[in-house]
PDB file of N, CA, C, O and CB in Angstrom:
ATOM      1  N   UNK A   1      76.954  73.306  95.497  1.00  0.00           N
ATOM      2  CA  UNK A   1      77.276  71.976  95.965  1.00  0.00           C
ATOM      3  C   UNK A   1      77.231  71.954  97.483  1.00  0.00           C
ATOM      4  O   UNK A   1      77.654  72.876  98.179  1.00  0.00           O
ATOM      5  CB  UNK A   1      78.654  71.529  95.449  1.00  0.00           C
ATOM      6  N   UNK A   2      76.760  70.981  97.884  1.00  0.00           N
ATOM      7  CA  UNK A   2      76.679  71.104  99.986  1.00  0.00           C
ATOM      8  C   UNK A   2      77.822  69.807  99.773  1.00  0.00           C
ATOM      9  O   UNK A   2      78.315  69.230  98.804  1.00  0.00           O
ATOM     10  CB  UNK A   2      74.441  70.483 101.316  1.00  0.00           C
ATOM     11  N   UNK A   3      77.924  69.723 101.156  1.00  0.00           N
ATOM     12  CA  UNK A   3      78.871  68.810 101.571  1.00  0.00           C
ATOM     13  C   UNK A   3      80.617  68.550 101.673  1.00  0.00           C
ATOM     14  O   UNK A   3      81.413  67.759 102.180  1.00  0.00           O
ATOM     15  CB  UNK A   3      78.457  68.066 100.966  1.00  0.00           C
ATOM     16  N   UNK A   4      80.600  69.705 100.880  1.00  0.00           N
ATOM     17  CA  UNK A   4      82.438  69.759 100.235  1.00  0.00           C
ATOM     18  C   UNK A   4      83.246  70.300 101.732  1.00  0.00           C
ATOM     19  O   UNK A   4      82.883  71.104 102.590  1.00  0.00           O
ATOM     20  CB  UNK A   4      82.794  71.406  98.506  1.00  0.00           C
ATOM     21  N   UNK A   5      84.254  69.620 101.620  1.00  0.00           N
ATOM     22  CA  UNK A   5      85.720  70.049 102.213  1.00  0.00           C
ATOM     23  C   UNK A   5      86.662  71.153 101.604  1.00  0.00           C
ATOM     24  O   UNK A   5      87.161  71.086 100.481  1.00  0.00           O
ATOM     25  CB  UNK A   5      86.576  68.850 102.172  1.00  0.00           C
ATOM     26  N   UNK A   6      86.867  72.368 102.672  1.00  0.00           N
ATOM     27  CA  UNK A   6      87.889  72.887 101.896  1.00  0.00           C
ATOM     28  C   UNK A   6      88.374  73.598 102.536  1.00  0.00           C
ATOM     29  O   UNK A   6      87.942  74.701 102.872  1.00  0.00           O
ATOM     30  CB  UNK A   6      87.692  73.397 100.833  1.00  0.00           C
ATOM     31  N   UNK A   7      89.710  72.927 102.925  1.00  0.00           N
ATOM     32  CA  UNK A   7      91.223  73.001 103.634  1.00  0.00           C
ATOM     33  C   UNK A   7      92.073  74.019 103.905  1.00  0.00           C
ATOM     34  O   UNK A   7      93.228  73.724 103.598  1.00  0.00           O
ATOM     35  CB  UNK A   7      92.033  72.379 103.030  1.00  0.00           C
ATOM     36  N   UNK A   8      91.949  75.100 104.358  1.00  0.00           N
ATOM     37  CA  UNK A   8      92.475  76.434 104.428  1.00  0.00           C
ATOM     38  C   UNK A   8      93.781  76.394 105.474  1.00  0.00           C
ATOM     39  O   UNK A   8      93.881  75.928 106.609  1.00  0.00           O
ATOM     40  CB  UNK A   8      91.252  77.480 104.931  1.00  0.00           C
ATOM     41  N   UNK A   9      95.100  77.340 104.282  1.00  0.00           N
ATOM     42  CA  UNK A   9      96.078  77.651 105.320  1.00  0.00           C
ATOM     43  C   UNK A   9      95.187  77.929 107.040  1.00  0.00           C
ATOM     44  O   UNK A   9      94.027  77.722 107.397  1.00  0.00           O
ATOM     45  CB  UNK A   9      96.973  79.197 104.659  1.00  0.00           C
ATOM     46  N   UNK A  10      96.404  78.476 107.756  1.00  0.00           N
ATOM     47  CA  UNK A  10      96.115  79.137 108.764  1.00  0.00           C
ATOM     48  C   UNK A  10      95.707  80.371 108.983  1.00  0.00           C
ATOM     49  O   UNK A  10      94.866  80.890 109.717  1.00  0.00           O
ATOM     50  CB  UNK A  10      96.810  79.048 109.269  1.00  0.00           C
ATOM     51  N   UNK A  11      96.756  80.877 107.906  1.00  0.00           N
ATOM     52  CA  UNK A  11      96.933  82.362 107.390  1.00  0.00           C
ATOM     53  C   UNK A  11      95.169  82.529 107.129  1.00  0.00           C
ATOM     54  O   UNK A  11      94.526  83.067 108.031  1.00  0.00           O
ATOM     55  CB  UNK A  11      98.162  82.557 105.695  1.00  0.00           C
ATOM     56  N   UNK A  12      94.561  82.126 106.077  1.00  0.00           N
ATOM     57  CA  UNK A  12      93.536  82.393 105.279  1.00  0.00           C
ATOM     58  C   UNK A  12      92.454  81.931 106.561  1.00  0.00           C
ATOM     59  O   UNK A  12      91.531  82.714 106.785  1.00  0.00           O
ATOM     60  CB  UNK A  12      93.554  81.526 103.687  1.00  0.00           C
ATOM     61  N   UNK A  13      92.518  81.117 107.108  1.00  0.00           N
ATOM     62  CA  UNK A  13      91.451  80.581 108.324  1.00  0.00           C
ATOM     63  C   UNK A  13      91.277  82.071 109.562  1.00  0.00           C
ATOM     64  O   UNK A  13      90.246  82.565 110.017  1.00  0.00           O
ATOM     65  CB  UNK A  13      92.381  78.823 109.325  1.00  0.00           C
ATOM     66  N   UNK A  14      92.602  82.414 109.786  1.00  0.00           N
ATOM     67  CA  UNK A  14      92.531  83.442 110.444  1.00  0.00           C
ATOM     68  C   UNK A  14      92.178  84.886 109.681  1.00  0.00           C
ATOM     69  O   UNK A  14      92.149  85.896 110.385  1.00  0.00           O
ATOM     70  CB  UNK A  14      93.693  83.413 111.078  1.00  0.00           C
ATOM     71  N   UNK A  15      91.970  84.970 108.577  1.00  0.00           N
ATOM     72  CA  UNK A  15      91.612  86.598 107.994  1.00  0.00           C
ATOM     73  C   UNK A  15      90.207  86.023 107.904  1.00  0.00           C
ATOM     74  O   UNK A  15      89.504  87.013 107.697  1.00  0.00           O
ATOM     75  CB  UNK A  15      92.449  87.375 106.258  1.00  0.00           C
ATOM     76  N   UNK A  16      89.427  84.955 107.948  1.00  0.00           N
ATOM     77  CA  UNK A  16      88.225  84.630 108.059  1.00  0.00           C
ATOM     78  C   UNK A  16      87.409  84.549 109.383  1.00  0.00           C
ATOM     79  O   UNK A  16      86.202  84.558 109.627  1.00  0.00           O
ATOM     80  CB  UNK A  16      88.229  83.616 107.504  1.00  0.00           C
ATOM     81  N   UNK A  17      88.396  84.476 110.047  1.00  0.00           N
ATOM     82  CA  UNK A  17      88.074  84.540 111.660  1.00  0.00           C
ATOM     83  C   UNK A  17      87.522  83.353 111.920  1.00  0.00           C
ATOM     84  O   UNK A  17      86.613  83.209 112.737  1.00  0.00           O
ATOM     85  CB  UNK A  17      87.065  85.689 112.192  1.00  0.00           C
ATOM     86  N   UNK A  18      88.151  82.205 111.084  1.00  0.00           N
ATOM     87  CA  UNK A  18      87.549  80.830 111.649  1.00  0.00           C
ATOM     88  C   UNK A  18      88.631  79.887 111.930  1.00  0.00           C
ATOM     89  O   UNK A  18      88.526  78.763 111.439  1.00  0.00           O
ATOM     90  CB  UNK A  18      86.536  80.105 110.622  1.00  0.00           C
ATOM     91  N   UNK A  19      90.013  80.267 112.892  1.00  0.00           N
ATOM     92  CA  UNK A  19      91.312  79.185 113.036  1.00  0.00           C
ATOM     93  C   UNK A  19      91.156  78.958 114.341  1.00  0.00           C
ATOM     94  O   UNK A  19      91.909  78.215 114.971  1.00  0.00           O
ATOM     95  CB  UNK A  19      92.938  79.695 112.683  1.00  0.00           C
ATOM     96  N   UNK A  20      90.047  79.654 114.914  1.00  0.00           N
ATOM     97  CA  UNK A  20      89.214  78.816 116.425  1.00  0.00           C
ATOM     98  C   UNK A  20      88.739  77.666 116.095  1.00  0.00           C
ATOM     99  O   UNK A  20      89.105  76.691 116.752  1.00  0.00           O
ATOM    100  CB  UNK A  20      87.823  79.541 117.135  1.00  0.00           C
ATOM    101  N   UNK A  21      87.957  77.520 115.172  1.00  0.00           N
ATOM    102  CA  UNK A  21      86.445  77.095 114.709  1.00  0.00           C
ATOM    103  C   UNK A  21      86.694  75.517 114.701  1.00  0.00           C
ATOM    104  O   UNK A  21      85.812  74.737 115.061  1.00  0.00           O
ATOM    105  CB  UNK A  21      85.874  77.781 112.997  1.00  0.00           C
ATOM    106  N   UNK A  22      88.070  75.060 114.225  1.00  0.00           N
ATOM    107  CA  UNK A  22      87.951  73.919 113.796  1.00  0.00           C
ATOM    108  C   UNK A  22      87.681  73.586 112.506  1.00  0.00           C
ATOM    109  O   UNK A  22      88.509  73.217 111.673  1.00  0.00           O
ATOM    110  CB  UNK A  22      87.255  73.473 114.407  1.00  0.00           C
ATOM    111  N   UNK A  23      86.046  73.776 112.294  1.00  0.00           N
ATOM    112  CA  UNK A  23      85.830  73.431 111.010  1.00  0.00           C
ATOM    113  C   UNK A  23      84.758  74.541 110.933  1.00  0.00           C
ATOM    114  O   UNK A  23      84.687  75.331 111.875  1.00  0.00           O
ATOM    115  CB  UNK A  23      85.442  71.843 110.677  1.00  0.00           C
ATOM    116  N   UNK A  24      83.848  74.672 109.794  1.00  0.00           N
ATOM    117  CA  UNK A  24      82.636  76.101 110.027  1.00  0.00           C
ATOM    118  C   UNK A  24      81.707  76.022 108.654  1.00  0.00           C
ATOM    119  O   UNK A  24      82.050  75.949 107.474  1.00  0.00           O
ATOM    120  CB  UNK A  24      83.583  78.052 110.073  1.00  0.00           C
ATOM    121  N   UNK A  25      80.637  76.059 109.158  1.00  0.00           N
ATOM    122  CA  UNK A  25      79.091  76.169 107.566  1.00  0.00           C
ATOM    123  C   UNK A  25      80.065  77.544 107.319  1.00  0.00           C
ATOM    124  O   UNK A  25      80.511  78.351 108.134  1.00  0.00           O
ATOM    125  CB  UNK A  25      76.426  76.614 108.096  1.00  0.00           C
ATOM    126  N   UNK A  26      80.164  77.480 106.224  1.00  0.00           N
ATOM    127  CA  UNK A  26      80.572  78.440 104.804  1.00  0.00           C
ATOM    128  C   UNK A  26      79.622  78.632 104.032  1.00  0.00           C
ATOM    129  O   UNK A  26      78.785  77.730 104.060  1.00  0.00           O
ATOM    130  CB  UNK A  26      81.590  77.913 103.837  1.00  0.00           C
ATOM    131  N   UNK A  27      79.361  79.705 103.146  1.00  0.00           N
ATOM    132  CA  UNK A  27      78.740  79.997 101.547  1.00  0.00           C
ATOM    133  C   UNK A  27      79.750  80.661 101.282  1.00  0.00           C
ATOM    134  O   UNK A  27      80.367  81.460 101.986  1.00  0.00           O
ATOM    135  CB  UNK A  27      77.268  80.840 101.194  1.00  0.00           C
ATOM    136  N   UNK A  28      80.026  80.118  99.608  1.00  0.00           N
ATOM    137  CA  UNK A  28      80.990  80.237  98.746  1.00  0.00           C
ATOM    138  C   UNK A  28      80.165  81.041  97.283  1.00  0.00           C
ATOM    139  O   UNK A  28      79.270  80.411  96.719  1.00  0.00           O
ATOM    140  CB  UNK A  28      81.682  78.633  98.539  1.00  0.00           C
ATOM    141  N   UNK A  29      80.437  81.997  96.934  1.00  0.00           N
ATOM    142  CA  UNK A  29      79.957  83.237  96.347  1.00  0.00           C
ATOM    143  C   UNK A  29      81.153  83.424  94.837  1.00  0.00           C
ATOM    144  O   UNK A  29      82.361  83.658  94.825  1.00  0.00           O
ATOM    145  CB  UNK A  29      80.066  84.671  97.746  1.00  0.00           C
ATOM    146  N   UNK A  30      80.087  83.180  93.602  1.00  0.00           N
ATOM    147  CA  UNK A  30      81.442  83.240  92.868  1.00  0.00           C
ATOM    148  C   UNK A  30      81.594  85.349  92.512  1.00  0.00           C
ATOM    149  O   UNK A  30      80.748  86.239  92.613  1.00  0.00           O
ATOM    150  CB  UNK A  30      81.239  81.916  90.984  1.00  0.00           C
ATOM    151  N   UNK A  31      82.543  85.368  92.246  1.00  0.00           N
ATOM    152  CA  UNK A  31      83.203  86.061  92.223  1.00  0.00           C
ATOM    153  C   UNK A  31      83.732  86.630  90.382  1.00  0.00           C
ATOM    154  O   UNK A  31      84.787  86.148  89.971  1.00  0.00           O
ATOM    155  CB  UNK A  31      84.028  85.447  93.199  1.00  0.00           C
ATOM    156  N   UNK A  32      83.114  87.403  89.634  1.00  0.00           N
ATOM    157  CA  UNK A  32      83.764  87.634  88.564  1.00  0.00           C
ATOM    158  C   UNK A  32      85.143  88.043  88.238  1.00  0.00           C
ATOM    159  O   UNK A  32      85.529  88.790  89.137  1.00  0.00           O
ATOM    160  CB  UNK A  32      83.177  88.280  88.162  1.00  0.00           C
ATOM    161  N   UNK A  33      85.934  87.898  87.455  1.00  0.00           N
ATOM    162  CA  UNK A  33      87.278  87.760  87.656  1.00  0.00           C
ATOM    163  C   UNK A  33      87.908  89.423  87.913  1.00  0.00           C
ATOM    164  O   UNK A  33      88.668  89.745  88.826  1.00  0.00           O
ATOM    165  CB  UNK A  33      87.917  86.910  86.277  1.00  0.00           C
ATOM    166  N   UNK A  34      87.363  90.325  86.851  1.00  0.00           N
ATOM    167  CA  UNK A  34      87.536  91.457  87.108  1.00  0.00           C
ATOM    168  C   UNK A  34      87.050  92.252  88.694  1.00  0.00           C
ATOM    169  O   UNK A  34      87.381  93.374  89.077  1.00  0.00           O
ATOM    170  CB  UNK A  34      86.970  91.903  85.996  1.00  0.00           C
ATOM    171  N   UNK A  35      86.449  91.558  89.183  1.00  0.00           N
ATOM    172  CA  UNK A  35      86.170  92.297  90.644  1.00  0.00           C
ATOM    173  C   UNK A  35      86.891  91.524  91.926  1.00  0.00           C
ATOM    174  O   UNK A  35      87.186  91.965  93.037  1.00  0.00           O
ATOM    175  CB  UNK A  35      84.412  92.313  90.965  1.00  0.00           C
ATOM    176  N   UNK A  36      87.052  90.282  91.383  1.00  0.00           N
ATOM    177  CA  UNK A  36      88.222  89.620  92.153  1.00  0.00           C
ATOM    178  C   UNK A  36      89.811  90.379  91.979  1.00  0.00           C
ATOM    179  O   UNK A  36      90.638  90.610  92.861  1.00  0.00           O
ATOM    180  CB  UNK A  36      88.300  88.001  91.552  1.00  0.00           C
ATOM    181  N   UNK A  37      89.859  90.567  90.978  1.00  0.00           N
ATOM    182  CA  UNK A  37      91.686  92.049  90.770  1.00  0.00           C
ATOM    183  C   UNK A  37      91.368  93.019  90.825  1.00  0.00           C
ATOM    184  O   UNK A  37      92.186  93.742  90.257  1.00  0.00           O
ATOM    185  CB  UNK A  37      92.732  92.385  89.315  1.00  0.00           C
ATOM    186  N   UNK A  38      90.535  93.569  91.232  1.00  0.00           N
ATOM    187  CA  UNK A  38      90.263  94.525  91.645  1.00  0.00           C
ATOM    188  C   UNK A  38      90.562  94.434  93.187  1.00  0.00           C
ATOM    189  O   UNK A  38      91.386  95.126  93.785  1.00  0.00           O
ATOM    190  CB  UNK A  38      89.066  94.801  91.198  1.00  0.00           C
ATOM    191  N   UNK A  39      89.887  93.624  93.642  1.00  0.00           N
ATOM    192  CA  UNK A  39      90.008  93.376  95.438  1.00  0.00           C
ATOM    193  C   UNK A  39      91.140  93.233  96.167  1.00  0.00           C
ATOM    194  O   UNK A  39      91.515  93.752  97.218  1.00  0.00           O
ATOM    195  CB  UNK A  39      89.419  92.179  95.912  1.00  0.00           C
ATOM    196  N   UNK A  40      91.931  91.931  94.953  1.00  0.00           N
ATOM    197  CA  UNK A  40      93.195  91.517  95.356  1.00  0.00           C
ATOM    198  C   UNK A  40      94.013  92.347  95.445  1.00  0.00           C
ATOM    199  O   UNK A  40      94.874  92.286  96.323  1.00  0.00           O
ATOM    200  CB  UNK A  40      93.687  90.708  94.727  1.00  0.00           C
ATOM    201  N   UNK A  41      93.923  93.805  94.137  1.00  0.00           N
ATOM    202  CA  UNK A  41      94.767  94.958  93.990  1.00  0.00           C
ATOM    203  C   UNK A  41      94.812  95.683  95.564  1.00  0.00           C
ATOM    204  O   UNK A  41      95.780  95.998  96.257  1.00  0.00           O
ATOM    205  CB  UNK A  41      94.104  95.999  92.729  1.00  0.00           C
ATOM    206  N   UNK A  42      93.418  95.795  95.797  1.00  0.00           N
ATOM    207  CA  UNK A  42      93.313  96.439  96.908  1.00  0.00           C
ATOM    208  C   UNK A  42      93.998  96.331  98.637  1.00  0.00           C
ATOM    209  O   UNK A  42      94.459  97.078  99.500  1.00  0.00           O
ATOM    210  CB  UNK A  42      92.164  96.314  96.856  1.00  0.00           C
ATOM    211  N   UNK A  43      93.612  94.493  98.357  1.00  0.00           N
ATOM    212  CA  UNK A  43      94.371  94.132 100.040  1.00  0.00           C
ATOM    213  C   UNK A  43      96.039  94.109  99.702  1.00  0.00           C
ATOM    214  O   UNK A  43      96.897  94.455 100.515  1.00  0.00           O
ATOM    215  CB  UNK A  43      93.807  92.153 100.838  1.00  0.00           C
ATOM    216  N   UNK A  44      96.280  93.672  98.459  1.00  0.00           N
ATOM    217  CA  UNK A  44      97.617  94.121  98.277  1.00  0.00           C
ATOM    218  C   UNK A  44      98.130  95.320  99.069  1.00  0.00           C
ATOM    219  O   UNK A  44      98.883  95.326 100.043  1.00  0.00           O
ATOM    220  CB  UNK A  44      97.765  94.400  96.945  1.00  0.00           C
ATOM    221  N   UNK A  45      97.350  96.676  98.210  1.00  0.00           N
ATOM    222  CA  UNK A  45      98.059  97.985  98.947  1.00  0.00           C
ATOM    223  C   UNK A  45      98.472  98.417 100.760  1.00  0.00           C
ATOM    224  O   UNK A  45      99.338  98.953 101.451  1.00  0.00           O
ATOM    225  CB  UNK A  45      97.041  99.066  98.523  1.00  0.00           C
ATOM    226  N   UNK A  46      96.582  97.436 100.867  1.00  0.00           N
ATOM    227  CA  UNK A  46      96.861  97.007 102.524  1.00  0.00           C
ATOM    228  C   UNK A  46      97.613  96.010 102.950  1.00  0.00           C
ATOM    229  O   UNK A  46      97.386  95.944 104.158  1.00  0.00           O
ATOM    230  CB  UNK A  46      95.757  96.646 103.209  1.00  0.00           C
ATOM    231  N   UNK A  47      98.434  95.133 102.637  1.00  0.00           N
ATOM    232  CA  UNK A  47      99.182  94.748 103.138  1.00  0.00           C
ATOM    233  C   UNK A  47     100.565  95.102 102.931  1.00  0.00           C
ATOM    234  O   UNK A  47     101.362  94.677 103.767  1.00  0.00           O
ATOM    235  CB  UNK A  47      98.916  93.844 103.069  1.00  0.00           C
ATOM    236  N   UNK A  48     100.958  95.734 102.066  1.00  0.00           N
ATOM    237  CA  UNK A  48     102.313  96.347 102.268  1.00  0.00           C
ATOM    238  C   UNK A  48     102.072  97.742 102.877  1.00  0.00           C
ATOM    239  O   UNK A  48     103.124  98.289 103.209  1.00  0.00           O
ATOM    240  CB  UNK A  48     103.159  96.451 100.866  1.00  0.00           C
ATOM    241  N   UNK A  49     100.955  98.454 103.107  1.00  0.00           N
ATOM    242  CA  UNK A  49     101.800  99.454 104.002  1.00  0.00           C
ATOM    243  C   UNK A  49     101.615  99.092 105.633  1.00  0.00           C
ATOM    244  O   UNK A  49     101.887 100.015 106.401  1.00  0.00           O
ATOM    245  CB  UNK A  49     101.242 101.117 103.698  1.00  0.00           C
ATOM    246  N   UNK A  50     101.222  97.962 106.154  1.00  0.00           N
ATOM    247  CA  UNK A  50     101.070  97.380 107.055  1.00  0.00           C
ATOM    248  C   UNK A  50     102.746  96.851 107.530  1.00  0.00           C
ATOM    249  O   UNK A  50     103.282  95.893 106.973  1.00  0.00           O
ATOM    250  CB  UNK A  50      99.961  96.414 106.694  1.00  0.00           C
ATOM    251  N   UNK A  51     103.189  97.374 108.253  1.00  0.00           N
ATOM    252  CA  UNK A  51     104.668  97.175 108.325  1.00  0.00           C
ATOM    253  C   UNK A  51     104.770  95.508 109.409  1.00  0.00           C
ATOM    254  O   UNK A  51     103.930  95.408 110.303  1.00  0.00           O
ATOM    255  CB  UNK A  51     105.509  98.892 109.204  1.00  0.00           C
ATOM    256  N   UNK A  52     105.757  94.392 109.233  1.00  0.00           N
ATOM    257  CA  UNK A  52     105.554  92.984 109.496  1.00  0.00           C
ATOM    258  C   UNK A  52     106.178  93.349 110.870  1.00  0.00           C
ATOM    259  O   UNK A  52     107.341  93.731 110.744  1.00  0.00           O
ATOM    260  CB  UNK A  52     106.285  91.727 108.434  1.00  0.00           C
ATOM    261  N   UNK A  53     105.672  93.336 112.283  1.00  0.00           N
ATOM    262  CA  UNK A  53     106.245  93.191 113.515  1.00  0.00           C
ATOM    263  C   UNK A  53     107.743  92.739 113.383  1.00  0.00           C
ATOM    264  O   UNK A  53     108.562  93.315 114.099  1.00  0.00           O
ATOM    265  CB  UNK A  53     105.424  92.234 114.311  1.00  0.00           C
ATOM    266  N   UNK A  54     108.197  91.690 112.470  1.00  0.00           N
ATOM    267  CA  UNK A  54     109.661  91.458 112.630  1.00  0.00           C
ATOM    268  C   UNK A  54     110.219  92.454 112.440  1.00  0.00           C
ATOM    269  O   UNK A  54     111.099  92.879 113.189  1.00  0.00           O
ATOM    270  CB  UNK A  54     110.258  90.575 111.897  1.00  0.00           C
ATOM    271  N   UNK A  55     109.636  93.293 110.918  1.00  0.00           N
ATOM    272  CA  UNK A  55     110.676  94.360 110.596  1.00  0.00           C
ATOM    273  C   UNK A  55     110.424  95.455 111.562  1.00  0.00           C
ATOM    274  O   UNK A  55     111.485  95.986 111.888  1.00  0.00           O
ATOM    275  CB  UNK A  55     110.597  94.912 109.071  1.00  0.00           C
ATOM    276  N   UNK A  56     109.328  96.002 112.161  1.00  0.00           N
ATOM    277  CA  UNK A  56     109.131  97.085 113.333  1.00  0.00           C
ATOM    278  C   UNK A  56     110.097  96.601 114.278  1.00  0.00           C
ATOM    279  O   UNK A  56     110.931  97.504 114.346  1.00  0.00           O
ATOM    280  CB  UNK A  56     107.569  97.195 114.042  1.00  0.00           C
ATOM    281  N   UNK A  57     110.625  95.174 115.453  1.00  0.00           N
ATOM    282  CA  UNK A  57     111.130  94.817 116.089  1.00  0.00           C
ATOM    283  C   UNK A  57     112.544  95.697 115.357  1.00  0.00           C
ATOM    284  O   UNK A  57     112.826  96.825 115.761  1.00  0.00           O
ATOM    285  CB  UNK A  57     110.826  93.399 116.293  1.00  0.00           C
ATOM    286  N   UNK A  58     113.284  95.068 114.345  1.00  0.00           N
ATOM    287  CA  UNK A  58     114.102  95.063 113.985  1.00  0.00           C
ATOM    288  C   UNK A  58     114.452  96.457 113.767  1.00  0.00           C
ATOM    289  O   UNK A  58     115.601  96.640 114.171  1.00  0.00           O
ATOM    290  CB  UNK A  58     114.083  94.275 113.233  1.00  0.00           C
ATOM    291  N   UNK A  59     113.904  97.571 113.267  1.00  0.00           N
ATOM    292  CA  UNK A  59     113.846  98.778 113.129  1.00  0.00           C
ATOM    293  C   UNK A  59     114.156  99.664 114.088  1.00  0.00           C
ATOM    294  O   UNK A  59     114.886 100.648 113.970  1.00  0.00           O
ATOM    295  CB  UNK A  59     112.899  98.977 112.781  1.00  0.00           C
ATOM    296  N   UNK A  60     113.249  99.072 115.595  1.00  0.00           N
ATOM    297  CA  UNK A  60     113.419  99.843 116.676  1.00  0.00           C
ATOM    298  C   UNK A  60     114.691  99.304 117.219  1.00  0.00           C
ATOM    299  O   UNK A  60     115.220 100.064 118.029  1.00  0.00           O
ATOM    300  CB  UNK A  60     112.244  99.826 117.622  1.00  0.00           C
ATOM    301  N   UNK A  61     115.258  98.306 117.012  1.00  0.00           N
ATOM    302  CA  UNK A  61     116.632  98.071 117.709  1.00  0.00           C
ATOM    303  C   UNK A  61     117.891  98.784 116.713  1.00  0.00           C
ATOM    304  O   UNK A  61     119.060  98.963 117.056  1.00  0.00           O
ATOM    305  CB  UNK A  61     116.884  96.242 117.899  1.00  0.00           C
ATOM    306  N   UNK A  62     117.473  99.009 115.833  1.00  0.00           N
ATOM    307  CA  UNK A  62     118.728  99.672 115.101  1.00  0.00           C
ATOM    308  C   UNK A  62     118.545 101.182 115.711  1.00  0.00           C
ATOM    309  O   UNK A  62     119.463 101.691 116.352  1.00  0.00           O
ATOM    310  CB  UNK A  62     118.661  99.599 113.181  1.00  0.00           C
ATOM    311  N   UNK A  63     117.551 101.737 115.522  1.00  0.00           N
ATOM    312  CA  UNK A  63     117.445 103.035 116.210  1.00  0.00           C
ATOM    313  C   UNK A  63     118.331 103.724 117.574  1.00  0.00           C
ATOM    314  O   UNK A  63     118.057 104.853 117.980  1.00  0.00           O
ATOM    315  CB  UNK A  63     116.150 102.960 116.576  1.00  0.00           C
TER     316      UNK A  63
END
């Protein structure tokens, strides 16, 4: 389909590297479901051992 709108957190605009952009030509790629949980499994693991600056802040002041 050309022409479509589609509205992205900030969050998701910025892991795309487009929350400069304004707006941005996209291709949208489907995705089979099993390789989509597979992926999701994956950034999961990367994002929890990625520790959240609040809790590092918070960590180093208890120290």
């Amino acid at each position: 389909m050309k022409d479509r709108v589609i509205d992205l957190s900030y969050a998701a605009a910025t892991q795309l590297r487009l929350q400069s952009a304004g707006s941005a030509q996209v291709k949208l790629e489907h995705v089979p479901a099993d390789e989509a949980r597979e992926e999701m499994a994956i950034l999961a693991q990367e994002i929890v051992s990625v520790p959240h600056k609040t809790h590092a802040k918070r960590n180093k002041a208890r120290a």
